[in-house]
LUMLUMBA-162392 format. One line per field, with one value per residue: residue number from 0; residue in one letter; z, x, y of N, C-alpha, C in turn. Coordinates in steps of 0.1 Angstrom, whole numbers, plus 5000, padded with zeros to 4 digits. Each point is the difference from the previous one (the first is absolute). Layout:
REM LUMLUMBA-162392
pos c(NUM;...)
code c(a;...)
n.w c(Z;...)
n.u c(X;...)
n.v c(Y;...)
ca.w c(Z;...)
ca.u c(X;...)
ca.v c(Y;...)
c.w c(Z;...)
c.u c(X;...)
c.v c(Y;...)
REM end
This chain:
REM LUMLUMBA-162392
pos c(0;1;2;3;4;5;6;7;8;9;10;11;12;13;14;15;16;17;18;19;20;21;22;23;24;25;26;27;28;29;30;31;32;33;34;35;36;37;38;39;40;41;42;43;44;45;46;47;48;49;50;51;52;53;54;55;56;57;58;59;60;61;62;63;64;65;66;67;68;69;70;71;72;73;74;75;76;77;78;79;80;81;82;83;84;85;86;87;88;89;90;91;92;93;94;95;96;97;98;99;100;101;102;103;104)
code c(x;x;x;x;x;x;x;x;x;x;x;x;x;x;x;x;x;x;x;x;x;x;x;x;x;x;x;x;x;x;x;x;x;x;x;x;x;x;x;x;x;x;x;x;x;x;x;x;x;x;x;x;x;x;x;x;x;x;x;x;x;x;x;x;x;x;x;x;x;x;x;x;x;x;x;x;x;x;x;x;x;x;x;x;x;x;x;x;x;x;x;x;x;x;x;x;x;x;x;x;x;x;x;x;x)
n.w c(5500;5007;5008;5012;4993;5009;5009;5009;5006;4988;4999;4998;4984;4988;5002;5004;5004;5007;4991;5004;5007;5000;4989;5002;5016;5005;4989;5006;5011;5004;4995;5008;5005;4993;4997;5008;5000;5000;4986;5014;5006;4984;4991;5012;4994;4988;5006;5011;4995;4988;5008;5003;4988;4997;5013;4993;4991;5008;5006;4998;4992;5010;4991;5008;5006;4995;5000;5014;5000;4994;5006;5012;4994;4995;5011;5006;4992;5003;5008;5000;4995;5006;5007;4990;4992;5007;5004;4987;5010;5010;4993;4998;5013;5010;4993;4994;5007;5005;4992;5001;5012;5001;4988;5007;5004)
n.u c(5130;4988;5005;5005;5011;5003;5009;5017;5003;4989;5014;4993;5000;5008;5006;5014;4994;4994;5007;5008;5005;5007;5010;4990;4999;4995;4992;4993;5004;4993;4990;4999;5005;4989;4996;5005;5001;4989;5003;5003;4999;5005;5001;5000;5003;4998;5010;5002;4999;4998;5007;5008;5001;5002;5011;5007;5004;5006;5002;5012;5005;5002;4992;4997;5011;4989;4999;4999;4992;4996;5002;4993;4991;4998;5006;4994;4988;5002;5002;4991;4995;4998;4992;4990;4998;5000;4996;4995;5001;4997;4992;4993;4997;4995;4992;4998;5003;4997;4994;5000;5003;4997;4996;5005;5003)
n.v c(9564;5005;4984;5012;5001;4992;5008;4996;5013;5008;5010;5012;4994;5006;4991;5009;4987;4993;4992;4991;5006;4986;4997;5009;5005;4981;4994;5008;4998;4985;5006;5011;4995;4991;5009;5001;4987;4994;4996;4992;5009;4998;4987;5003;5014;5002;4989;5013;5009;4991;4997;5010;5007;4986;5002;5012;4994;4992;5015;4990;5007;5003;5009;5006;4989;5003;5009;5002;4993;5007;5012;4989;5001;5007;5004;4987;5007;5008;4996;4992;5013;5007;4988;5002;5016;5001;4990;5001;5011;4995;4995;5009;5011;4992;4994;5013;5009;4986;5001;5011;5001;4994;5010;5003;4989)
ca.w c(4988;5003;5011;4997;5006;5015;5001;5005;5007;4998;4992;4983;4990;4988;4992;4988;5012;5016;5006;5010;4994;4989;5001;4992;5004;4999;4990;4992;5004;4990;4989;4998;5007;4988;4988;5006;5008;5000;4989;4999;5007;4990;4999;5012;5004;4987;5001;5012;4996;4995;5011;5009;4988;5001;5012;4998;4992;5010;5010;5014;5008;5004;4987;5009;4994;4986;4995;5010;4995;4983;4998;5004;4992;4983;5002;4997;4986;4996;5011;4991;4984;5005;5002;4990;4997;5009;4994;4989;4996;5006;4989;4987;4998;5002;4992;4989;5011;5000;4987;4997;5009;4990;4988;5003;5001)
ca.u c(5005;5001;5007;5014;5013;5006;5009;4996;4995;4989;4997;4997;5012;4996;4999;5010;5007;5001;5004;5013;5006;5012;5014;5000;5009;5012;5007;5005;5009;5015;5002;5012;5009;5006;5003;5009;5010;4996;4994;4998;4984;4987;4989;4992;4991;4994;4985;4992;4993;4994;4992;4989;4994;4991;4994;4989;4992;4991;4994;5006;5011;4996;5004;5006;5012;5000;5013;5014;5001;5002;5009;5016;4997;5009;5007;5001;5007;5013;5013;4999;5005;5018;5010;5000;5007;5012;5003;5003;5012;5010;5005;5010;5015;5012;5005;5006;5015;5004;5004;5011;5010;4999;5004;5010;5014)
ca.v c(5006;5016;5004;5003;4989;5003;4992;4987;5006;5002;5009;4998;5004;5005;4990;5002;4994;5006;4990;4997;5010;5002;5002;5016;5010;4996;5000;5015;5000;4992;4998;5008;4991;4992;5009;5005;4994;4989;4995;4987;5003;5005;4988;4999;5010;4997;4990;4998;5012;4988;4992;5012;5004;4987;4998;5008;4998;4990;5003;4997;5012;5017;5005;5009;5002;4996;5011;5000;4985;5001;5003;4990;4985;5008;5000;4989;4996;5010;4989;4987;5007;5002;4992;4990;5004;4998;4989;5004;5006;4991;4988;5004;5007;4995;4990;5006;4998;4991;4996;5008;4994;4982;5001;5012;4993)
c.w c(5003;5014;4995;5002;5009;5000;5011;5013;5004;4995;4988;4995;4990;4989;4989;5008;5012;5006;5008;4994;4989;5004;4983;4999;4997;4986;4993;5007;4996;4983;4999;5007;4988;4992;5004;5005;4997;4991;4995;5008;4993;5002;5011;5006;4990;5004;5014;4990;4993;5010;5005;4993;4999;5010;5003;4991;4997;5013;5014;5006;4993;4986;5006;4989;4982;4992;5003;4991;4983;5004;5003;4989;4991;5006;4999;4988;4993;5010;4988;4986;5006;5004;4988;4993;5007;5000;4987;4998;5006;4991;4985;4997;5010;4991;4989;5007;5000;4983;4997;5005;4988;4991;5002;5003;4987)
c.u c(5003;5011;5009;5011;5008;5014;4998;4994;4989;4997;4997;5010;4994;4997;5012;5013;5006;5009;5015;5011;5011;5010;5010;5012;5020;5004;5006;5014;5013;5000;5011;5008;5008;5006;5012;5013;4999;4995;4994;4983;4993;4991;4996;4994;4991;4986;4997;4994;4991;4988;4991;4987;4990;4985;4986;4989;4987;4993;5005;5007;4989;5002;5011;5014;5005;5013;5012;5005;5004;5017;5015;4999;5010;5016;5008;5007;5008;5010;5001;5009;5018;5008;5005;5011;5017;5004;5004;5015;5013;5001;5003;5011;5010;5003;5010;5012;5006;5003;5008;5013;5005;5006;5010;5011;5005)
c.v c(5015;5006;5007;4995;5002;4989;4989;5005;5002;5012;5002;5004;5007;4988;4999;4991;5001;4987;5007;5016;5003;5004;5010;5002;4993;4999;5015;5001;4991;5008;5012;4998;4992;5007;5013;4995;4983;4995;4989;4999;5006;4989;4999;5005;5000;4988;5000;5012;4994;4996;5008;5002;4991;4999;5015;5004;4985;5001;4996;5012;5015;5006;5017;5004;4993;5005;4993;4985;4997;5006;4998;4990;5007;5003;4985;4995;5008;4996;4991;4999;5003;4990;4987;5008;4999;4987;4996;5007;4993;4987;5007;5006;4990;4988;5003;5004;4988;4995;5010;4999;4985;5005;5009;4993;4993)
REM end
């Protein structure tokens, strides 16, 4: 009960997860990546950030890049929000062109 906690190594940890290092640094990256150019790498970045988040707060992944991780995660869903919106605008305003065009002959 009183040991201290050690990784697989044998070093000691803090105990704010010392597990496998994570993939922080990647999702912050697709996520501006997504949100810049790519809007289709919102939902994916969204649920690897998900995942990360999961995984650290279960103790498997290092708490370290907690941040780094929420914040590709939100970018995620702000890709996510843009590309739905965008989609949206391609069926309504193009459907409305198309009925317009229709009613115009």
């Amino acid at each position: 009960m009183g040991e201290p906690m050690t990784d697989a190594t044998g070093a000691g940890t803090t105990g704010t997860g010392g597990g496998a290092k994570g993939n922080a640094t990647l999702i912050l990256v697709l996520g501006i990546v997504g949100l810049l150019c790519c809007n289709l790498l919102g939902p994916v970045v969204w649920y690897m950030g998900k995942q990360e988040l999961q995984g650290i707060a279960e103790g498997r992944i290092a708490a370290v890049n907690e941040g780094t991780a929420k914040a590709g995660m939100i970018l995620g869903m702000i890709g996510t929000a843009l590309l739905v919106f965008g989609i949206l605008w391609i069926f309504l305003f193009g459907g409305m062109a198309i009925l317009g065009a229709a009613f115009e002959q």
